[in-house]
N, C-alpha and C positions, 0 to 999 in steps of 0.2 A: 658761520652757522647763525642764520637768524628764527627767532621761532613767531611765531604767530599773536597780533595785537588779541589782548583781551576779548575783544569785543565780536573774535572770531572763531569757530569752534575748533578745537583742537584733538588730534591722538597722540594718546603717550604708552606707550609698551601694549599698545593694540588695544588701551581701552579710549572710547573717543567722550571727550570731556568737552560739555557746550558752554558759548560765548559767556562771560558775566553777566549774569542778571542781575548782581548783588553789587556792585561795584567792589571790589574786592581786589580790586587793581589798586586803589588809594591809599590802603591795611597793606599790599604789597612794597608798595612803592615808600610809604614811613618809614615798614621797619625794617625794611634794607639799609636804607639813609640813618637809621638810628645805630643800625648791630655793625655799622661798617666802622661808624663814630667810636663807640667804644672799643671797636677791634684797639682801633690806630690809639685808642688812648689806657690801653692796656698795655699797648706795647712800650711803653713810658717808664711802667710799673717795673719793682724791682723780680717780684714774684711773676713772673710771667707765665698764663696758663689758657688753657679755654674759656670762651663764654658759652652761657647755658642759658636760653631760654624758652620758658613754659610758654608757649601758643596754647590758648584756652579757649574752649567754646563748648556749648551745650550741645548736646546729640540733634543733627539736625541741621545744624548752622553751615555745614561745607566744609568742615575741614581738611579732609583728603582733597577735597576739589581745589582747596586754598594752596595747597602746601605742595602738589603737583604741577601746578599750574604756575605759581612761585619760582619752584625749582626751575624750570621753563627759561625762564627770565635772568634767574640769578647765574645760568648755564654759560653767557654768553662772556661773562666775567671771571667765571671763579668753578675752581671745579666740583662737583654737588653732589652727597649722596644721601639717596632716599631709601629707607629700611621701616618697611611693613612690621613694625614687632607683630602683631596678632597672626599674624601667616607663620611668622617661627617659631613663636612660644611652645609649639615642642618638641623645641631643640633644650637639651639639659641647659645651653648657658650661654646667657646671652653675651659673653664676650666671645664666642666662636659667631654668634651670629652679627654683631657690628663687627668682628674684624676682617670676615670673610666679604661683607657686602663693600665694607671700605677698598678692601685690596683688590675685590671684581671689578667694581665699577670706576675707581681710580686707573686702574690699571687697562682699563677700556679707552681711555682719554690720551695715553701716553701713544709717542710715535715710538715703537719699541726698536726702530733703525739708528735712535741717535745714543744706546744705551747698548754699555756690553753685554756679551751673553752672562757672565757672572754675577752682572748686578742683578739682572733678569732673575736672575735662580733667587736670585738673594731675596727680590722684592717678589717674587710669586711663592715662595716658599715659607713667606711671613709668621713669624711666631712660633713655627713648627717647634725650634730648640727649644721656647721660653713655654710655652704653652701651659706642657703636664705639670711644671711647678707652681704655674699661677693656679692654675683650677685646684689641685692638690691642695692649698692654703685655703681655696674659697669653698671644697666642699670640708673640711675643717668647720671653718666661720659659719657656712649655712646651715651645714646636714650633719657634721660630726659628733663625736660621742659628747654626751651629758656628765660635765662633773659631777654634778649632786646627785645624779644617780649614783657613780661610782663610790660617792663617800656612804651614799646609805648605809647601813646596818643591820644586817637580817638581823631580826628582833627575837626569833625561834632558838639564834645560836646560842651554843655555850660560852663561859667566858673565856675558858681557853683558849675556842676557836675564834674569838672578836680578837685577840691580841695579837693573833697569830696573823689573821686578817691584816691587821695594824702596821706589821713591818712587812709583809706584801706589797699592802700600797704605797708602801711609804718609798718603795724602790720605784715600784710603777709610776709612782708620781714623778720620783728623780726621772728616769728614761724618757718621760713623758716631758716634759718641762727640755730636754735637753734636745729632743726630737723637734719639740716646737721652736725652739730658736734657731735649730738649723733652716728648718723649713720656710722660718722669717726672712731669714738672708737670702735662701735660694729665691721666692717669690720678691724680695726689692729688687734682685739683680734680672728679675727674669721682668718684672715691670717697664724697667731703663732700659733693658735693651729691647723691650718692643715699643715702648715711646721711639727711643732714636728710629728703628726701622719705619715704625709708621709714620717720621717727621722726613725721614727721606724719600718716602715714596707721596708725601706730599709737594714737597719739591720739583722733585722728576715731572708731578704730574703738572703744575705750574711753569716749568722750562722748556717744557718738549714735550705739547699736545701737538698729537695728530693734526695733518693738515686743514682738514674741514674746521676745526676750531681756531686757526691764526688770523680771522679774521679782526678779532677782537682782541686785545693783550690779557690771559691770564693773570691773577696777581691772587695774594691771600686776603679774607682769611680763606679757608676751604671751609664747606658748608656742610654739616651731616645732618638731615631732618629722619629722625625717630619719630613714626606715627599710631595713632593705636597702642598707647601703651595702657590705656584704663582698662581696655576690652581685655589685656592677658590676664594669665591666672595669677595669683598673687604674690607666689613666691620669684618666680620670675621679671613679675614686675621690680621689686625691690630690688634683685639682684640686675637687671638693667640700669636701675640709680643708680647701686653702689659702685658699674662698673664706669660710669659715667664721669662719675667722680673722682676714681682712684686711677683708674685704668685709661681711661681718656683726657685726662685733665693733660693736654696736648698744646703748647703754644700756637696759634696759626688757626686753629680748629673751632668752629661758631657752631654747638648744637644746640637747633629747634627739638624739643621732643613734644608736640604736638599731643592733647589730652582735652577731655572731659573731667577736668582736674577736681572737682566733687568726686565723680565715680572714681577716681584714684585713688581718692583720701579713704572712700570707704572700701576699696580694695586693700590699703595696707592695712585696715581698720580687723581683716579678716586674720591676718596676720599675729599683729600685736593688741587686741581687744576693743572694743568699743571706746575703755576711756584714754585709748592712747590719741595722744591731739598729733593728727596726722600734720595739719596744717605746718604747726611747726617744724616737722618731718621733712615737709619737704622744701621749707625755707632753707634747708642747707643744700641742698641740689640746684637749685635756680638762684639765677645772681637778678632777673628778671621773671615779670609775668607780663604777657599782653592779653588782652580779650579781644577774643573774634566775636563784635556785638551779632546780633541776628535780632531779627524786626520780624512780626507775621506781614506778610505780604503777599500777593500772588505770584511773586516772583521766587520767591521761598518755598512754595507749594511746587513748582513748576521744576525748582531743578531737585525737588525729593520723591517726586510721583511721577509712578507712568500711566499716562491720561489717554493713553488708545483706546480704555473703553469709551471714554467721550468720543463718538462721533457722532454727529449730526448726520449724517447722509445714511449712515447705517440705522441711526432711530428713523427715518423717514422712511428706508425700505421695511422697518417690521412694524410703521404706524404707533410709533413711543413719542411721547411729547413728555420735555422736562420742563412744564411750566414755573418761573414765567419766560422760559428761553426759548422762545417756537421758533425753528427753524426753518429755509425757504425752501419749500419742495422742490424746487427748480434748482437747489443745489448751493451748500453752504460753505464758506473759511472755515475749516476743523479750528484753524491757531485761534480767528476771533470768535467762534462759540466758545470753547474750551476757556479764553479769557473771561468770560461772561459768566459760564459756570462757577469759575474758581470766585470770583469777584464775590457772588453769593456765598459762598462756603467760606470764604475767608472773612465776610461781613458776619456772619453765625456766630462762627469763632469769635472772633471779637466782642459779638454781642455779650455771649458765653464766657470771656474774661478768661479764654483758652489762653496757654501759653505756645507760643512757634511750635515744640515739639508733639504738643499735642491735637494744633492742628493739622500737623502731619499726621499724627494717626487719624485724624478724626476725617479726611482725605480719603486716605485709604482703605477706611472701611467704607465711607460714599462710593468709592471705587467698586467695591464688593459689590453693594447693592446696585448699582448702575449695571452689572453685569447680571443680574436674575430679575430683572423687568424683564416682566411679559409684553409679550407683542399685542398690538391693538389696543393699548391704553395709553392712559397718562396719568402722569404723577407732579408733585408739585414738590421741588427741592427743597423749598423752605421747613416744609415738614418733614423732610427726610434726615436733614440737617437737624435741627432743632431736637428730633428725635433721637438721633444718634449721637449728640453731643451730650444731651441727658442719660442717656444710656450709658455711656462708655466713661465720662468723667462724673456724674453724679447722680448716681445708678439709685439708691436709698431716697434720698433727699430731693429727689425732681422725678425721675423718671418714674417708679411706684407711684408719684402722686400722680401725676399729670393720665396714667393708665384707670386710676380709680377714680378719679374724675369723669375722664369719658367714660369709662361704662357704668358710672349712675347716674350721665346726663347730666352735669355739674360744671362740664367745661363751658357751656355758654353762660352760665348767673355768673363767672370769673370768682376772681376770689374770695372766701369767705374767711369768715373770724374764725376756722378753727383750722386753716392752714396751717400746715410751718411755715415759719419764717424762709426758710430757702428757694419753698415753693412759691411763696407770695412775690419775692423779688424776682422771681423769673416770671412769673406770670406776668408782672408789671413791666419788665423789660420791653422797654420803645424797638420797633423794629424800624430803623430810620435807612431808608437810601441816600443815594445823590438825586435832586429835584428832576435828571433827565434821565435816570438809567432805565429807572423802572419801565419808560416810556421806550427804552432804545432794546430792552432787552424781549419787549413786546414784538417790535419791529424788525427784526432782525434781518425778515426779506426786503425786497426790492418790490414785492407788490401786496401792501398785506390785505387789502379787500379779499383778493384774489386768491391769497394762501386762506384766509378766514373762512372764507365758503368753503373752499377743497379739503381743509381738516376737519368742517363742519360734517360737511357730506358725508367724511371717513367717520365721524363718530358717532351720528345718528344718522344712517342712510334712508329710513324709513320715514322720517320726519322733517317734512317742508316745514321751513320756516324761514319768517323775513325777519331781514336785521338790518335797519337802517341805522342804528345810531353807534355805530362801530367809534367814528367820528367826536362824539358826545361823549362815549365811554373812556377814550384814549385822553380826551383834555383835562377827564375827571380825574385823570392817575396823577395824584400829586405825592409829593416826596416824602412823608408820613403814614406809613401804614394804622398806626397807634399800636395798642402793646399787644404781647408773643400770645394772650390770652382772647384780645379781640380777633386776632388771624388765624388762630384755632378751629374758635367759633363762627370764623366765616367758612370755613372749607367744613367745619362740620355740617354746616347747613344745608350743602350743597344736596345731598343724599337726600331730605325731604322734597325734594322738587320734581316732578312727574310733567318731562319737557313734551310731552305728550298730551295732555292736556291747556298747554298754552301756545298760544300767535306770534306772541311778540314777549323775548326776553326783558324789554323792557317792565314788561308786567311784573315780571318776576322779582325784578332789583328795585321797582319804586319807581322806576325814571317816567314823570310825568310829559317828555318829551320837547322839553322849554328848557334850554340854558346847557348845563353840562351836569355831566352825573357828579355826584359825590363822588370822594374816594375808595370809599365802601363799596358803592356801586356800580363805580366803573372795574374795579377789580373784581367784585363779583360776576359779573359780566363775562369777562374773558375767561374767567376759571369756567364757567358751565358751554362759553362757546367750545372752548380745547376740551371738553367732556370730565373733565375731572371728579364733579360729582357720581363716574360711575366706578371712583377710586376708596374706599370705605378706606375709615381708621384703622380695623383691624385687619388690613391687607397689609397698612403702613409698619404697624406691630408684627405683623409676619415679617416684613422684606428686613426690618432691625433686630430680631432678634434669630432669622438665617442667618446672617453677618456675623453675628456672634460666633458663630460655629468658622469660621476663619481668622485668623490669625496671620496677621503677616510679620516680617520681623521687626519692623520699626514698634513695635506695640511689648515686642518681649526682650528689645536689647536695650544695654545700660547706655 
């Protein structure tokens, strides 16, 4: 059985998982080389047991995508099972749900011709004996009766009846006490003999795989990746550790339990209080931790978002321009506009000091408003970005300001002395590109004269006008736009300008017709050729605060 290079897209139980964008092949390929190290050097050890460890990363980062695609790999050596906790957690208990996914998927690998029928019964029938006295102890441990309830003392009674009470429980307690130590024995014995079972259908499943797997030599340890345990509910969570630990602690056996191990800690936090320090909690459960780093990138955006609404070809049939990404009428790459998009939105973020998870949502709500443009205009991303990112992560402190600005006309004198502080630094915030993007994101087609007049024409059909200095405007785009407060104030402008009474856009921007335009200039320029000035502010204020009214899940999961 061979499975598929990284770098190529793959299906796994009918979901289809695309190439690495993240390299995540490298984070593969460590910590198998490191967990295989310690297997063989545990085996050394007098106590001999499982390893356990924590795979960490922040919502966002690919986890499921890591530890599927892993498993992929580590298939070819070693036998592997992967257990969704968040899909079972409502099952009462999570040692029925690791032992049933161990014995299915284990017992899927085995060539069931080289093994008696007896064993068979024996290994498909796992636990059944031992089962009701292990859980029987654990709802004990988790859910069972309250001593200090029972020692209460109704405060109403008489004293005759407290005394009487007295050598009641004092039996009950005996009975009680004598019930629990049997109960202890039955649950150790009923532990070891599901240890030995599940240590010999690890075996079997290492000695006699099915044919499709001899291609490669089986060997231990055997791999179980637990994913999704921060997402369960909390008491379930814990009692997955506990079973981890008591229940699993299996020689041969390497479990990954895969977490947003913040959101864990304050999941047991629900539990046992705020000032229980989880942290140390759950330093008894991992003998390791690794972190799955995650970076904002566009490649991050790309495997957490569905970008169908970016099409190009589809805004060219309803005449949508996302400036500055103009598309070639004559027909565009979806993959490199959609690259070009993200480029900008992932540059915002950034500017925005957004973290990876929140430029994924901040993504997705672009997303939103990409889908309720109107046909026959254009918009300018920058501002839809900038808006949205104010909106959604610093809603008090920028977003109110920046709205009370434009509408008392205030967004073009830029900052004044009676700012906040949070608004002034965003105000001043450098909008900086790469020295050629801005220039390639202009360019996008194969003939831009030619596309220039044709979106022209679409945007004011009524109005001839010459433009010679397309040329002049394009050399003036240099890689500095200056700050989020001067690029405001350029598109605010736009809306005073009556193209109707002018010849030449040159008039409009300064350009004396000698040399190359400014920066200012030449950007100005191209916003009123793609018509943007017939895009008001508070269209922009509409399209971000529709968005608001949806919710997707990355915005409400932990």
């Amino acid at each position: 059985m061979k499975t598929k290079p990284w770098d190529e897209e793959i299906e796994i139980d009918g979901i289809s998982y695309p190439a690495d964008k993240l390299n995540r092949k490298a984070d593969a390929d460590l910590l198998t080389k490191v967990l295989l190290k310690r297997y063989k050097s545990s085996k050394e050890q007098s106590n001999k047991s499982s390893y356990v460890l924590n795979l960490n990363a922040e919502w966002g980062a690919g986890k499921t995508y890591f530890v599927r695609r892993w498993c992929e790999d580590l298939k070819q050596n070693h036998p592997v099972v992967y257990i969704d906790a968040w899909s079972n957690d409502f099952m009462d208990s999570p040692i029925i749900t690791v032992l049933s996914e161990v014995q299915e998927q284990l017992l899927e690998t085995i060539d069931k011709r080289k093994i008696k029928a007896p064993t068979q019964k024996r290994l498909k029938n796992i636990g059944y004996s031992v089962l009701p006295k292990i859980l029987a102890a654990l709802v004990k441990r988790y859910g069972g009766f309250d001593i200090n309830e029972l020692l209460e003392s109704d405060s109403n009674s008489q004293e005759g009846d407290t005394k009487s009470k007295e050598l009641d429980l004092s039996k009950a307690m005996e009975a009680m006490a004598s019930q629990a130590f049997s109960e202890y024995s039955e649950y150790k014995k009923g532990v070891k003999t599901l240890k030995k079972t599940i240590k010999e259908l690890m075996k079997y499943s290492i000695d006699n795989p099915k044919e499709k797997l001899l291609a490669l030599k089986r060997d231990y340890p055997v791999f179980v990746f637990i994913d999704e345990l921060d997402r369960c509910r909390p008491t379930y969570a814990v009692e997955m550790l506990e079973a981890i630990k008591h229940i699993f602690d299996i020689e041969g056996l390497v479990i990954i339990v895969s977490t947003h191990t913040e959101e864990l800690q304050h999941t047991i936090k629900v539990l046992y209080g705020n000032e229980f320090n989880a942290d140390d909690y759950l330093r008894r459960f991992f003998h390791a931790k690794y972190h799955l780093n995650v970076h904002l990138s566009k490649e991050l955006i790309k495997a957490n978002c569905d970008l169908k609404a970016i099409d190009p070809n589809d805004f060219t049939e309803n005449s949508i321009i996302l400036f500055p990404v103009v598309q070639n009428l004559e027909g565009q790459d979806v993959d490199t506009y959609q690259d070009t998009i993200l480029e900008i939105v992932v540059h915002v973020a950034d500017r925005m000091a957004l973290s990876p998870r929140s430029a994924i949502q901040l993504t997705e709500r672009f997303l939103i408003c990409i889908e309720q443009l109107e046909s026959s205009k254009s918009y300018d991303i920058v501002i839809i970005c900038f808006l949205l990112a104010a909106h959604m992560f610093y809603h008090n402190s920028l977003y109110i300001g920046i709205l009370d600005k434009i509408h008392n006309g205030l967004m073009g004198i830029g900052v004044q002395k009676n700012d906040d502080e949070s608004l002034t630094k965003f105000l001043e915030t450098k909008i900086v590109f790469d020295k050629s993007s801005y220039k390639e994101q202009l360019t996008q087609n194969t003939n831009l004269l030619k596309t220039l007049e044709q979106w022209h024409h679409n945007k004011h059909p009524h109005h001839q006008i010459i433009n010679p200095d397309t040329d002049a405007a394009l050399r003036g785009v240099h890689n500095a736009f200056g700050s989020v407060s001067s690029y405001f104030s350029l598109v605010l402008s736009l809306s005073t300008v009556d193209l109707h009474q002018v010849q030449l856009l040159r008039d409009v921007v300064g350009y004396k017709g000698r040399g190359d335009m400014d920066s200012q200039s030449g950007i100005k320029y191209f916003m009123m050729y793609y018509g943007l000035e017939n895009t008001s502010f508070n269209e922009y204020f509409d399209l971000i605060e529709l968005s608001n009214k949806f919710r997707v899940n990355s915005e409400v999961s932990g």
